[in-house]
Backbone as CSV, one residue per row, in Angstrom:
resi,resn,N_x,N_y,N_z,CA_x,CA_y,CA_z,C_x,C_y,C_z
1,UNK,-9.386,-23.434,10.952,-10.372,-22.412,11.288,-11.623,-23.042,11.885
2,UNK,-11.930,-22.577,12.584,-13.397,-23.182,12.829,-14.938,-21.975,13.442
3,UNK,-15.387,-22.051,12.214,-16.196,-20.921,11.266,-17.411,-20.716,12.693
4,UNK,-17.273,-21.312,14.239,-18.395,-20.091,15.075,-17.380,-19.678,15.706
5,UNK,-16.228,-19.601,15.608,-15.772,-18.095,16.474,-15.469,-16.671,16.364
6,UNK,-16.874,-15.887,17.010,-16.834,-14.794,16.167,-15.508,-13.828,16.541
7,UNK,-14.409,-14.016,16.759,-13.351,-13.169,16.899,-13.034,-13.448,15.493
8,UNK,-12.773,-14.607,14.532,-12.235,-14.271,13.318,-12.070,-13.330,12.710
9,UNK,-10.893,-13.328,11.760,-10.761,-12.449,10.639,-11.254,-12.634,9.361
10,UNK,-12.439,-11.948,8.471,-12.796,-12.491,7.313,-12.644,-12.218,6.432
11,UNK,-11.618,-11.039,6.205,-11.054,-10.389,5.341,-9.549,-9.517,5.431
12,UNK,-8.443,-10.183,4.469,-7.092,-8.800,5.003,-6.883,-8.142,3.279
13,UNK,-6.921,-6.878,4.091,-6.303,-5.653,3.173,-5.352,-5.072,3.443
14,UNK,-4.570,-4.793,2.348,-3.265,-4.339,1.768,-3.901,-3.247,1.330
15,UNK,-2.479,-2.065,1.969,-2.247,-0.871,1.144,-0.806,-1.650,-0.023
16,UNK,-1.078,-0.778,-0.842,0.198,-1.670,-2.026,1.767,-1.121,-2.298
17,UNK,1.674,0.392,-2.232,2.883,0.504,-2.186,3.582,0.558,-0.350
18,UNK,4.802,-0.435,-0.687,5.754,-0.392,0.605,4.728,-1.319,1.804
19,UNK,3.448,-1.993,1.281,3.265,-2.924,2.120,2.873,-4.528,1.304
20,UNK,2.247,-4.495,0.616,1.796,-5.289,-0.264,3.559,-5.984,-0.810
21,UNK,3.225,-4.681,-2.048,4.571,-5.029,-2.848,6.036,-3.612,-2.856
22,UNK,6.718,-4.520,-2.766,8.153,-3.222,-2.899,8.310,-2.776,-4.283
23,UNK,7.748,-1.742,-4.702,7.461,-1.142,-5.607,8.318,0.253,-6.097
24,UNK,9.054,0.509,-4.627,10.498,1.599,-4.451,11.453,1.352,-5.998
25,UNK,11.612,-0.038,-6.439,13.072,-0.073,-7.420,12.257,0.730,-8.943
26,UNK,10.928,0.718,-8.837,10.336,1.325,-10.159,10.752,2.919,-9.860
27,UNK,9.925,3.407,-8.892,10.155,4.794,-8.737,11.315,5.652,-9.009
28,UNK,12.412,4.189,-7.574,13.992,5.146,-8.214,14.728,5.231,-9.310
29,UNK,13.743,4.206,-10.201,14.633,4.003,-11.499,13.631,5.025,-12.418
30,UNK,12.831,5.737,-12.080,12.474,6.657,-13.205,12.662,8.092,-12.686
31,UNK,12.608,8.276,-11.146,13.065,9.654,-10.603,14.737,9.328,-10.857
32,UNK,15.619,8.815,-10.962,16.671,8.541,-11.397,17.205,9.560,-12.852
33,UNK,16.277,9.068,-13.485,16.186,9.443,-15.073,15.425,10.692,-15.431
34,UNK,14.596,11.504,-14.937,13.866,12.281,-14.518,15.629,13.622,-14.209
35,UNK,15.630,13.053,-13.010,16.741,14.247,-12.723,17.914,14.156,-13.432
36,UNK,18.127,13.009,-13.997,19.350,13.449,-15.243,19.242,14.080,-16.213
37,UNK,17.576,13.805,-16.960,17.268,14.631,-18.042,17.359,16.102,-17.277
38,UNK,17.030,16.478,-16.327,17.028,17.650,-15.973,18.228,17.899,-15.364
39,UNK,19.206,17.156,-15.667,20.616,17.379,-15.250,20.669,18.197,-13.780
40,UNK,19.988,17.435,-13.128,20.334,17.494,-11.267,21.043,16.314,-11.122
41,UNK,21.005,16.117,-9.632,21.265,15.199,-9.171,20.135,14.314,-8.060
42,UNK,19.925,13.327,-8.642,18.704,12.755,-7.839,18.535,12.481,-6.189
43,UNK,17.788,12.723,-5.454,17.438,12.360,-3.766,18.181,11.204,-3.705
44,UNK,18.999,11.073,-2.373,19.039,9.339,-2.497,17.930,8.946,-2.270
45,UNK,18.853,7.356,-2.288,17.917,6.013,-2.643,16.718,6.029,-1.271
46,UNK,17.529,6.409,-0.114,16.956,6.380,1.123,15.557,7.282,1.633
47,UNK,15.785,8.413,0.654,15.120,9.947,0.941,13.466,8.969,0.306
48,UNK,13.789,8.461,-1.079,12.723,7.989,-2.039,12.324,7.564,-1.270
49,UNK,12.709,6.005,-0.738,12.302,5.230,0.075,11.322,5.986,0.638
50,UNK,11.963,6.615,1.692,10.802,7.224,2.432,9.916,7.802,2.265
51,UNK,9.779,8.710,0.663,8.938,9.237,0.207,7.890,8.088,-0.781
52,UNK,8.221,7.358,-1.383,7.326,6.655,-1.816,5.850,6.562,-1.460
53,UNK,5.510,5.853,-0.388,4.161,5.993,0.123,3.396,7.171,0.538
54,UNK,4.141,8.596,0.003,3.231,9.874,-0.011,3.225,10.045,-1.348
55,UNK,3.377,9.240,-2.804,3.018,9.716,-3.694,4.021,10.256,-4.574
56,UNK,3.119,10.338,-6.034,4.124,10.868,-7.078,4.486,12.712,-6.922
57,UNK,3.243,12.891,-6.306,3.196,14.961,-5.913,4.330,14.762,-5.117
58,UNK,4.733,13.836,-4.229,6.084,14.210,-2.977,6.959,14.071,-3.560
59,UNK,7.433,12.743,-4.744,8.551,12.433,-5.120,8.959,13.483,-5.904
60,UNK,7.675,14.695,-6.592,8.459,15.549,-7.492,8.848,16.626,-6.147
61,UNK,8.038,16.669,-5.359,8.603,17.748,-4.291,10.168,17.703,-3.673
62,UNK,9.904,16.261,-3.941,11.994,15.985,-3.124,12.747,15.628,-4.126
63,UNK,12.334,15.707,-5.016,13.690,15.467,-6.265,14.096,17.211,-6.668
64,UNK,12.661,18.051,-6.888,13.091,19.587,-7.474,12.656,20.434,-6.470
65,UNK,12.257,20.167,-5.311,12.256,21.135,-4.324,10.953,22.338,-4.625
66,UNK,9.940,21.134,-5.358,9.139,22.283,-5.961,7.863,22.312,-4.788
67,UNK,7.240,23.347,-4.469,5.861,22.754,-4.252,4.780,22.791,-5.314
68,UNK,3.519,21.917,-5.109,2.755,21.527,-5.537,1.685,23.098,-5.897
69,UNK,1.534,23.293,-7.431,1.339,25.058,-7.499,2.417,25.870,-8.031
70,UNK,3.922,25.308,-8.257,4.532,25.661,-8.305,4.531,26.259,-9.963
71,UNK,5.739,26.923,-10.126,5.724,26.870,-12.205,6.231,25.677,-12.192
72,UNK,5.810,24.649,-13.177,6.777,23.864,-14.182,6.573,22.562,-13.052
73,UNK,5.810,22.578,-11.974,5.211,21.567,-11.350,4.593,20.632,-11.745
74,UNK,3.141,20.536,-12.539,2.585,20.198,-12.853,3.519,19.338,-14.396
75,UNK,3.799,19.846,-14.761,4.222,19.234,-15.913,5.729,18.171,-15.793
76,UNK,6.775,18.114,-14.454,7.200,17.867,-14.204,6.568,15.784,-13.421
77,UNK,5.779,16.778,-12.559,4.999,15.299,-12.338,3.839,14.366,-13.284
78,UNK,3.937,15.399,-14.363,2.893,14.581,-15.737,3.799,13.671,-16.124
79,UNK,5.544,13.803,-16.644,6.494,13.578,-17.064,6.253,12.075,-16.113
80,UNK,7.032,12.291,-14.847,7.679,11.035,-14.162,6.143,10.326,-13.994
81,UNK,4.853,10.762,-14.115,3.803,9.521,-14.396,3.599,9.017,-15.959
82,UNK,4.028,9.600,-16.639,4.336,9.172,-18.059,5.656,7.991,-17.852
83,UNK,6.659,8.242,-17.241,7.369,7.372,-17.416,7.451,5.855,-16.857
84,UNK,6.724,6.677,-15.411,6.393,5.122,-14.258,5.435,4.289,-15.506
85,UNK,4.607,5.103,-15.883,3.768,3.920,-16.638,4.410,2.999,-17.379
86,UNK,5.819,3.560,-18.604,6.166,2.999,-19.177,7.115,1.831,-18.203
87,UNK,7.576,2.579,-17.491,8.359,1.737,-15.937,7.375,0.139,-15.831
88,UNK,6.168,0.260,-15.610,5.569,-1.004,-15.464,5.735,-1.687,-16.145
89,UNK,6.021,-1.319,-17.416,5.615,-2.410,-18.661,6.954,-3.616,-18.314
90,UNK,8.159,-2.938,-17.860,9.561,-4.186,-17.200,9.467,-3.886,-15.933
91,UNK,8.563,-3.894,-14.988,8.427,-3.576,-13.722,9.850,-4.235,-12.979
92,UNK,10.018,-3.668,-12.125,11.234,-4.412,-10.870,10.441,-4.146,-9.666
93,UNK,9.308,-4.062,-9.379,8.813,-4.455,-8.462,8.776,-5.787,-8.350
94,UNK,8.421,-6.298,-6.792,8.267,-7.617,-6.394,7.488,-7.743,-4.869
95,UNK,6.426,-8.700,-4.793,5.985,-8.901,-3.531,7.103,-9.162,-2.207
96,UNK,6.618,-8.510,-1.149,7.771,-8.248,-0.282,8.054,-9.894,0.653
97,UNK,8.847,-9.744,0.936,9.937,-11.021,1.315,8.298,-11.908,2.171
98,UNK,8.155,-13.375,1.741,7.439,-13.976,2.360,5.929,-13.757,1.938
99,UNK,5.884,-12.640,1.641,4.112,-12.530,1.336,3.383,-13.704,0.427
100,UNK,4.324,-13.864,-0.676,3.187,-14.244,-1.733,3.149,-15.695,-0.424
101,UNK,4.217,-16.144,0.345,3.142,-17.826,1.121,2.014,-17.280,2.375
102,UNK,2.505,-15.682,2.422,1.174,-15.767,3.263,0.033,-15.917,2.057
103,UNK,0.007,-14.636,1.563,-1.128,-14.525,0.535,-1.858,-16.142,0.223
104,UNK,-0.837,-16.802,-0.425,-1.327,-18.395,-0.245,-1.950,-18.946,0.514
105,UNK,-1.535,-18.969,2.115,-2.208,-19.277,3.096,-4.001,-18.746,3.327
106,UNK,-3.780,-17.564,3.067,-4.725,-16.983,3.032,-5.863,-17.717,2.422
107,UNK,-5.252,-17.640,1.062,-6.220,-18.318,-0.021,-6.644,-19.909,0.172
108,UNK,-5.681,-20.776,1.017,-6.060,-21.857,1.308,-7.028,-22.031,2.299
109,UNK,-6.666,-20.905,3.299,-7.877,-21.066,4.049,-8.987,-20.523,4.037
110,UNK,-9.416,-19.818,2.258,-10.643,-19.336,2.309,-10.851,-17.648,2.653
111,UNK,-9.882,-17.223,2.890,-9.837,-15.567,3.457,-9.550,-14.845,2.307
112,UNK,-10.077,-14.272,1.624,-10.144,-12.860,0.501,-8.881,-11.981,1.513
113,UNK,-8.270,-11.739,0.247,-7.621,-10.852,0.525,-7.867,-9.703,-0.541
114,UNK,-7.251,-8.013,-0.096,-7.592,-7.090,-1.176,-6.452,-6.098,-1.039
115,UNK,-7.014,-5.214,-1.930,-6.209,-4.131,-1.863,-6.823,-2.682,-1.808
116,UNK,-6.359,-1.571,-0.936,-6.821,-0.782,-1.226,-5.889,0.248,-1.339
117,UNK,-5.645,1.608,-2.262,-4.733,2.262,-2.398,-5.272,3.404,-2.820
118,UNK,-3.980,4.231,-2.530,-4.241,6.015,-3.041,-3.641,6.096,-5.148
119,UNK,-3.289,5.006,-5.179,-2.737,4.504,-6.276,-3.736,4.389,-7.427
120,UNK,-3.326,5.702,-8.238,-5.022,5.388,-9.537,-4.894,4.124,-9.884
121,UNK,-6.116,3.907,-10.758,-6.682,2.473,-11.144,-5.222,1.993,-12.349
122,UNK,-5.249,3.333,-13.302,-3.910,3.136,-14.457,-2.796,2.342,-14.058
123,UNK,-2.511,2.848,-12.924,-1.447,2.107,-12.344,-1.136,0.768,-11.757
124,UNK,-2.321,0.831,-10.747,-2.439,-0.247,-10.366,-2.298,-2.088,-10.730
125,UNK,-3.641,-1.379,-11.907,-4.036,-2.731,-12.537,-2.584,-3.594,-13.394
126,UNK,-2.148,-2.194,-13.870,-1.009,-2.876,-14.636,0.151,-3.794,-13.484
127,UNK,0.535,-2.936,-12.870,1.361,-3.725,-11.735,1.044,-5.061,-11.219
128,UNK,-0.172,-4.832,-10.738,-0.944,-6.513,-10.320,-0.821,-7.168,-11.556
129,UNK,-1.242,-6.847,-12.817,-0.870,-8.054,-13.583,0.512,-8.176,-13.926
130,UNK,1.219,-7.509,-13.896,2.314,-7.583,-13.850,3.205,-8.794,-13.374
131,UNK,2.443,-8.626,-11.766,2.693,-9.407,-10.868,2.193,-10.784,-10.698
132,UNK,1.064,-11.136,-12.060,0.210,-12.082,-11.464,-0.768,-12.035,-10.282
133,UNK,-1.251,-10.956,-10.049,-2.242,-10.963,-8.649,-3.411,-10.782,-8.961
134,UNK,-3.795,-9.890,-9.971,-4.865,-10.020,-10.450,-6.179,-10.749,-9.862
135,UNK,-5.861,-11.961,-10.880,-7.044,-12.871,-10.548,-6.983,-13.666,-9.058
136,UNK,-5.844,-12.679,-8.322,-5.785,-13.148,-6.943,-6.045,-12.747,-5.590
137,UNK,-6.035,-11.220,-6.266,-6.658,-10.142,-5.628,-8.486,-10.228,-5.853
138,UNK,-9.316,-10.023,-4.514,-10.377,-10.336,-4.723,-11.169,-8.822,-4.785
139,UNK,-10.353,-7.972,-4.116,-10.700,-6.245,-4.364,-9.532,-5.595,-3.969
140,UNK,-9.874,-4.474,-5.265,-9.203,-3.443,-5.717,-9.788,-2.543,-5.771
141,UNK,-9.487,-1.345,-4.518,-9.826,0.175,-4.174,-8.700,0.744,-4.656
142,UNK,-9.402,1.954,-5.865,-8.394,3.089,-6.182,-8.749,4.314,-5.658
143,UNK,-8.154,5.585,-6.288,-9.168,6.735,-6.219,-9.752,6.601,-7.007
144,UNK,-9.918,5.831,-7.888,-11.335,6.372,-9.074,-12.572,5.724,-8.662
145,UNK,-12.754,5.175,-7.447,-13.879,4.249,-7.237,-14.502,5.180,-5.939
146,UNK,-14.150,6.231,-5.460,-14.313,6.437,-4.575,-14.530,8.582,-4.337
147,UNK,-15.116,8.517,-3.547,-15.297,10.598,-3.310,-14.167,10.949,-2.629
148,UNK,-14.021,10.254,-1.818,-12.328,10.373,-1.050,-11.626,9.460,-0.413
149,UNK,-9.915,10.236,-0.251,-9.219,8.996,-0.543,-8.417,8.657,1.250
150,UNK,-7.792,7.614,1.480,-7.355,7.977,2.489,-6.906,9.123,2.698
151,UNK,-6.896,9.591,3.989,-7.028,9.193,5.378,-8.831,8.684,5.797
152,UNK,-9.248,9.162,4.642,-10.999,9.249,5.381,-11.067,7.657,4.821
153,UNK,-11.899,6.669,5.633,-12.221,5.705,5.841,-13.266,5.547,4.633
154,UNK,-13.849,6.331,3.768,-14.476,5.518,2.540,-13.842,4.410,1.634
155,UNK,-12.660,4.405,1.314,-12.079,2.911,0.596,-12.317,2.206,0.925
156,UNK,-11.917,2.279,2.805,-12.161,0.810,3.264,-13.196,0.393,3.281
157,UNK,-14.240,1.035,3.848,-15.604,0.947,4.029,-16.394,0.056,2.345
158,UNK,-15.435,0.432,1.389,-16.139,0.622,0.249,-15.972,-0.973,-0.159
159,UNK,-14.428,-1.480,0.262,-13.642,-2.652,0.180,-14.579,-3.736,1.092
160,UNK,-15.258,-3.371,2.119,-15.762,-4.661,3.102,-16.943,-4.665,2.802
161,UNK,-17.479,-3.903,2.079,-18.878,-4.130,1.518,-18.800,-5.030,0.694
162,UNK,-17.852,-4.384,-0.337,-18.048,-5.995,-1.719,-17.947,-6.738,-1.290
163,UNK,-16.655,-7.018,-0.256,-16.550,-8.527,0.172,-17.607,-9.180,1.196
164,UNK,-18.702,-8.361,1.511,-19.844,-8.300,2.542,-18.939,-9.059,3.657
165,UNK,-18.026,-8.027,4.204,-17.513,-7.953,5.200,-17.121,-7.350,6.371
166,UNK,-18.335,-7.665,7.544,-18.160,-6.346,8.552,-16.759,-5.771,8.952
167,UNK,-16.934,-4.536,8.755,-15.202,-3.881,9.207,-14.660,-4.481,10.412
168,UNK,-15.586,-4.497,11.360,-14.875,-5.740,12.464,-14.242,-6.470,12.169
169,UNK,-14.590,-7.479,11.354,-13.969,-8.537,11.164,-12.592,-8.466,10.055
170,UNK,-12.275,-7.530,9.437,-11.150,-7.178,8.819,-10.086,-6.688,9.135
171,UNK,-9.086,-6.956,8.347,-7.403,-6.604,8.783,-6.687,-5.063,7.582
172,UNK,-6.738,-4.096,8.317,-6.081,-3.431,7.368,-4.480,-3.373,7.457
173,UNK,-2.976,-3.273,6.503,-2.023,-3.342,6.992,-1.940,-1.783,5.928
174,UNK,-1.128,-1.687,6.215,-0.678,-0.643,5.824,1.005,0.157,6.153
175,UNK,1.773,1.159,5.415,2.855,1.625,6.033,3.058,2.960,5.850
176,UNK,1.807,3.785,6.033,1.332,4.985,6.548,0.647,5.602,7.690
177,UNK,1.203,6.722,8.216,-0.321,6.980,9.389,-1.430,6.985,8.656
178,UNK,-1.345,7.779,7.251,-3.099,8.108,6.886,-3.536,6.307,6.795
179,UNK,-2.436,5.371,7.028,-3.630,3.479,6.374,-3.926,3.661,7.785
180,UNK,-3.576,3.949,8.692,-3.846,3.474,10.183,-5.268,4.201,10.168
181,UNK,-5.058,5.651,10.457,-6.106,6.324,10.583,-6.972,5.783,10.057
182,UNK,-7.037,5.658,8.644,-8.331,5.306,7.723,-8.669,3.897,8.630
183,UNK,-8.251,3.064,8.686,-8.398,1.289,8.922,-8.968,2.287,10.694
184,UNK,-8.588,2.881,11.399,-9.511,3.010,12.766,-10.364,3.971,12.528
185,UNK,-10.349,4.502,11.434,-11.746,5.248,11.029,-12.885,4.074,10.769
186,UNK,-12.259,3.358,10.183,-13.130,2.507,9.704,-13.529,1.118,10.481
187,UNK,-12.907,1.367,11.320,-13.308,0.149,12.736,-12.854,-0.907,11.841
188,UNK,-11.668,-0.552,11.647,-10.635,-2.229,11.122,-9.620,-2.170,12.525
189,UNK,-9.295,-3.849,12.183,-8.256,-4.337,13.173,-6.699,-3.456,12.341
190,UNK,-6.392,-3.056,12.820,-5.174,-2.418,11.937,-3.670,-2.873,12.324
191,UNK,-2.526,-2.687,11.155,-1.583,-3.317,11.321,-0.525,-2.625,10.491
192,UNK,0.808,-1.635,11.266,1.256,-0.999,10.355,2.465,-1.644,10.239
193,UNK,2.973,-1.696,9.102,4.098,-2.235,8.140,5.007,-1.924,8.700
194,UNK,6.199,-2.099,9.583,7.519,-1.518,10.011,8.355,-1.634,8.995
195,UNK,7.797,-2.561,8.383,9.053,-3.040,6.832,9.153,-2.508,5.684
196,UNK,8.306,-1.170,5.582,7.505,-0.564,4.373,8.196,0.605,4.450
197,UNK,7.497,1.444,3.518,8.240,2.445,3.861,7.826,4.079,4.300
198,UNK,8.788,3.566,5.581,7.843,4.787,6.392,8.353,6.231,6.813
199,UNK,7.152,7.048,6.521,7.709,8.640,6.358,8.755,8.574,7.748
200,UNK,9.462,9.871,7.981,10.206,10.314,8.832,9.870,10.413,10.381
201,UNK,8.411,11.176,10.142,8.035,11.973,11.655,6.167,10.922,10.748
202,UNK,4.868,10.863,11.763,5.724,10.475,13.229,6.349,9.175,13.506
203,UNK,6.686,8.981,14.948,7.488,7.499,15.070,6.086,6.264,14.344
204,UNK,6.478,5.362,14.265,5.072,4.375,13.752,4.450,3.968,15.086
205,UNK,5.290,4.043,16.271,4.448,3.926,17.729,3.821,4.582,17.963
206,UNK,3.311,5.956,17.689,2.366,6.881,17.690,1.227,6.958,16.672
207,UNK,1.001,6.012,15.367,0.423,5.823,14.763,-0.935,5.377,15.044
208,UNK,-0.692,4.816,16.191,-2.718,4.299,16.752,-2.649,2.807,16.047
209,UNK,-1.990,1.803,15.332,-2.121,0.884,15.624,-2.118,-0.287,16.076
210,UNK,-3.128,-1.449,16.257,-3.194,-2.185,16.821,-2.181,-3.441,17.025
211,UNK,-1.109,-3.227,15.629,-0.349,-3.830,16.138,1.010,-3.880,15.212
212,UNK,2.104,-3.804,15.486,2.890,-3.368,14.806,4.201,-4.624,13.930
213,UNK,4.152,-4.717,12.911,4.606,-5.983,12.231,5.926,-5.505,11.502
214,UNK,7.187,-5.827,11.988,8.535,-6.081,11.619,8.504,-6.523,10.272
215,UNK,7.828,-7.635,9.931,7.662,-8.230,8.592,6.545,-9.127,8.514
216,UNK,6.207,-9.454,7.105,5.295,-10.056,7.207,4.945,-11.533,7.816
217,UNK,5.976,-12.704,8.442,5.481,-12.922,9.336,4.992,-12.420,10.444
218,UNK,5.431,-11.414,10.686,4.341,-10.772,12.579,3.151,-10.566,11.825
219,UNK,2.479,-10.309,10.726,0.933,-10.382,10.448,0.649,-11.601,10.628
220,UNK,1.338,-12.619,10.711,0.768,-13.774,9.861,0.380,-14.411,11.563
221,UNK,1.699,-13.685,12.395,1.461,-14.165,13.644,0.966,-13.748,14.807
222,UNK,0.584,-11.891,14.450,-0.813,-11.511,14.707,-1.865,-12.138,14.692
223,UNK,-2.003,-12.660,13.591,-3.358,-13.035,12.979,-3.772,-14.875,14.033
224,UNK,-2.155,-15.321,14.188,-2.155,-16.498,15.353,-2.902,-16.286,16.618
225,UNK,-2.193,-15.210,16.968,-2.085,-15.011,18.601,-3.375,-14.151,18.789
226,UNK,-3.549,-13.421,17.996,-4.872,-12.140,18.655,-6.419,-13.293,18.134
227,UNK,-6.602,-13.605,17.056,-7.582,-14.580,16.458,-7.392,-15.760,16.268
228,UNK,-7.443,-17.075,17.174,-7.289,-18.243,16.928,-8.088,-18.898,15.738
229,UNK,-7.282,-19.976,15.069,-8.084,-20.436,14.411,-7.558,-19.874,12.721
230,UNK,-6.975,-18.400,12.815,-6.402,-18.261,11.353,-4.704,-18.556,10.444
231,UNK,-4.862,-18.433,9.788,-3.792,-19.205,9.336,-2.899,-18.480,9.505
């Protein structure tokens, strides 16, 4: 690195589910169990997938076809967040293929990395330690830290402050339109996850970002080619 070129990057953020960490084998293993007690038959594996990164309100929407308001809604999705919790405690999540040597890299060369998510704090925290990230993660945006949540650009905004880091100079990745939006709301360099897991409609080429990563080497080699000098 060599600390006067102001194109650097001085900060990368992670959205966590389906970009960070693959966090899909928790979900399907408690919406799994969820629709047996209720003696259905569960979404496939594929449908989840895709639903994951809209949340526990979607996963109850595509397992019982309920909407949100519905009867027996609310208490349905109290259930499968009662259980994910217990789900963490033997998590089968895992950081996605290659990350933890970027993450490393990162850290060798001095670059904070964070997280920011639609993912309450309850959840979160447990998973990262789970994972060991914790004390490796340098920020952690939930909804409880914040007035609103993505798509509107306050997380991020909220995330480059602690790290007193102009949004310029930061990387948001993400594997949602609302991370894109938010990260160009927020005048971040943005970077959406092809490897994550991504809703149906729209295509991720229509997403608005800046650059689109197969896996997590293409961040790593984003981060080569667009900003010299980072790892």
């Amino acid at each position: 690195m060599t600390g006067s070129d102001s194109r650097q990057i001085l900060a990368v953020l992670f959205d966590l589910d389906g970009t960070l960490v693959d966090t899909a084998p928790d979900f399907t293993a408690v919406l799994h169990q969820l629709c047996a007690d209720q003696g259905i038959a569960p979404p496939s594996d594929s449908a989840i997938l895709a639903t994951v990164s809209s949340g526990a309100r979607a996963l109850v929407e595509l397992a019982f076809r309920l909407a949100p308001g519905a009867d027996g809604f609310d208490t349905l999705l109290q259930t499968l967040l009662n259980a994910y919790a217990i789900q963490l405690q033997d998590t089968h999540s895992a950081l996605f293929p290659d990350m933890d040597d970027f993450l490393v890299n990162l850290e060798q060369s001095n670059i904070p990395w964070g997280v920011v998510t639609n993912k309450p704090e309850q959840y979160s925290v447990p998973l990262l330690d789970k994972l060991s990230l914790t004390q490796r993660c340098t920020v952690l945006i939930c909804p409880d830290h914040v007035s609103q949540t993505k798509p509107h650009p306050e997380p991020l905004l909220l995330a480059c402050e602690r790290l007193s880091c102009p949004p310029g100079r930061a990387v948001y990745v993400g594997d949602h339109p609302r991370d894109i939006e938010a990260g160009n709301a927020a005048d971040m360099h943005t970077i959406a996850a092809a490897y994550g897991y991504l809703p149906p409609h729209p295509p991720i080429a229509e997403w608005g970002a800046d650059y689109v990563a197969g896996t997590v080497a293409d961040i790593r080699q984003y981060l080569d080619r667009s900003h010299p000098g980072q790892p």
